[in-house]
Structures are given as structure tokens and as C-alpha cells.
C-alpha positions as CSV (number, residue, x, y, z in Angstrom):
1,X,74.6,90.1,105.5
2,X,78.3,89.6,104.2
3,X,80.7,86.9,105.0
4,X,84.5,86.9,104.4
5,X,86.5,83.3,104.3
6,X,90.2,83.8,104.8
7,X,92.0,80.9,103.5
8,X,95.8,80.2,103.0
9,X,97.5,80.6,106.6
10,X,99.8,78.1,108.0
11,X,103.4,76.8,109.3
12,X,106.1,78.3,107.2
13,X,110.3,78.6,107.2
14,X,111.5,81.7,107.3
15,X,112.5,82.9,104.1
16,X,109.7,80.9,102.9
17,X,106.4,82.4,101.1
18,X,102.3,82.0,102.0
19,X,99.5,83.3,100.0
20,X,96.1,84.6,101.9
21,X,93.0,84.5,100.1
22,X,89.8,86.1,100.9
23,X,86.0,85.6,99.2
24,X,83.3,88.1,100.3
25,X,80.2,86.5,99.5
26,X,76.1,88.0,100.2
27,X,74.8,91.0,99.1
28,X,77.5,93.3,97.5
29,X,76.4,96.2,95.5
30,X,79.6,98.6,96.3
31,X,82.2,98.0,98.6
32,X,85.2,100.5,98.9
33,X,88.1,98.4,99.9
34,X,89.3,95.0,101.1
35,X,92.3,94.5,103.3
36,X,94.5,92.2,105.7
37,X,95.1,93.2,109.0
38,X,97.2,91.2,111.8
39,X,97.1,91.2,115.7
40,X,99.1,89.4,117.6
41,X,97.6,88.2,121.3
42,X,97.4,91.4,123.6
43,X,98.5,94.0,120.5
44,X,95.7,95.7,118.9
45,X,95.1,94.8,115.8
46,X,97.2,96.6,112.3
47,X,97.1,97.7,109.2
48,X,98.8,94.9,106.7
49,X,98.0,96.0,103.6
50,X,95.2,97.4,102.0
51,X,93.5,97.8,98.0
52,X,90.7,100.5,97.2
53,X,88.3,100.0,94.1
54,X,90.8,101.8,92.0
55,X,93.7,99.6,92.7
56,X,95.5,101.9,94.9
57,X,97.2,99.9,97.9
58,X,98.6,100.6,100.5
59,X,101.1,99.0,102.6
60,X,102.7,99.0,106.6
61,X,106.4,99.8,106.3
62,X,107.1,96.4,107.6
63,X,106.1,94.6,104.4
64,X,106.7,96.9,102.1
65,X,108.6,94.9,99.3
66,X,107.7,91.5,100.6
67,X,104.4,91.5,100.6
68,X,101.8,92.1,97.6
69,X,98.3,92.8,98.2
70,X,95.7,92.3,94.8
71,X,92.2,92.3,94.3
72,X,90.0,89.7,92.1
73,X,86.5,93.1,92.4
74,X,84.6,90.9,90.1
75,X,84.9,87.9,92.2
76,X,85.1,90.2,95.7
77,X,88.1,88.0,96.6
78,X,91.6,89.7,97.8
79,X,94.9,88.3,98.2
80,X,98.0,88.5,99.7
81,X,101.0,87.2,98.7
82,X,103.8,87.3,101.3
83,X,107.5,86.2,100.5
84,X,110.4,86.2,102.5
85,X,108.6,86.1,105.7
86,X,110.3,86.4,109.0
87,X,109.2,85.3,112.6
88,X,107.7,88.5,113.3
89,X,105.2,88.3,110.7
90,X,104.0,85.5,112.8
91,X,100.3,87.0,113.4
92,X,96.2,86.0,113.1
93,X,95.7,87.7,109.6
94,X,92.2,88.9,109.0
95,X,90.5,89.7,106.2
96,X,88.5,93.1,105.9
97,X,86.1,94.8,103.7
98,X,85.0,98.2,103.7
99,X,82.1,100.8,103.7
100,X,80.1,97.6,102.1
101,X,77.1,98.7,100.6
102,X,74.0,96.2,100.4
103,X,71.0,97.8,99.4
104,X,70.8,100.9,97.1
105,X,70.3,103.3,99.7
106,X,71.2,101.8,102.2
107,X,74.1,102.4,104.9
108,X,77.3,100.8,104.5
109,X,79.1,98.9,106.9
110,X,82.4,97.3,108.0
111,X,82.7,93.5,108.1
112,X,85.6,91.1,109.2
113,X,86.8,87.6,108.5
114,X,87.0,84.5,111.3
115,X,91.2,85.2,110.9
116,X,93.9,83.0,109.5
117,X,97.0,82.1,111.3
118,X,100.2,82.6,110.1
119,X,103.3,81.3,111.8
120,X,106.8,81.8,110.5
121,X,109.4,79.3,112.6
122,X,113.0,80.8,112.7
């Protein structure tokens, strides 16, 4: 079993800057990606940013220059660092890892964090 733990959310100005962290911790043996997601109540839930193995990332229009995802693969931890945030970013960021392999032959599966919550006042 994996876990993630999303830390870093919180009440910001906006204009202002927050930095998401996330730790996967268990059984990891390969793990394709990591990634933050946001959903606001009654919206399904989006695509934030994301990181592959190889460092490529990949980003919603909507963040694209304020936002910086990075990845820690020794320590399975990813960030995100998001300045100049605006109201709308205001959102339940979660944390996600995937096609997580645990055993050598095993399958691989999807796993999400508890969520953080970001809130940007105007």
C-alpha cells in the first residue's frame, strides 16, 4: 500500500505565493509520474500540473508561467510552487501518483492524496 501526504495549503493574498509538497511513502519500486490536481466543489476534478520520471512536465494553460511543478524521485516527494496566485486558483489541491508499481511483477495502480486546500482572498 502507498500513502501520499500533501502538505503546504492555506490562506493567501492574491499576488501572494504557496508551495505544495507531497511524500509518497510504502512500497515503491517504479512509479511513472506524480502530479497536483484541483477540484473545486461540484467541478470534476483537473489536471494542475504534472512531472514524469524523466522530468518532462506538463502544465494547464491556466498556470502556465506561475506555477512550477518539481520532483525530489529519490525521496518520492513532488512540489508545487505557485506564485502570483489569483482567487480562482482557490481549489482542494491533491496530490497524485501514477502507474505505481509495488511488487516486481506486479500490477500497477493509481493512488491519491487526502487533498490540501488552497484559498486565495481577493
Amino acid at each position: 500500500q502507498v500513502q501520499l501526504v500533501e502538505s503546504g495549503g492555506g490562506l493567501v493574498l492574491a499576488g501572494g505565493s504557496l508551495r505544495l509538497s507531497c511524500v509518497a511513502s510504502g512500497t515503491i519500486l517504479t512509479m511513472n509520474a506524480m502530479g497536483w490536481y484541483r477540484q473545486a466543489p461540484g467541478k470534476q476534478r483537473e489536471s494542475v500540473a504534472t512531472i514524469t520520471n524523466d522530468g518532462t512536465t506538463n502544465y494547464a494553460d491556466s498556470v502556465k508561467g506561475r506555477f512550477r511543478i518539481s520532483r525530489d524521485s529519490a525521496e518520492n516527494t513532488v512540489y508545487l510552487q505557485m506564485n502570483s496566485l489569483k482567487p480562482e486558483d482557490t481549489d482542494v489541491y491533491y496530490c497524485n501518483a501514477d502507474r505505481v508499481r509495488s511488487e516486481r511483477w506486479g500490477p500497477t495502480f493509481n493512488y491519491w492524496g487526502q487533498g490540501t486546500q488552497v484559498t486565495v482572498a481577493s
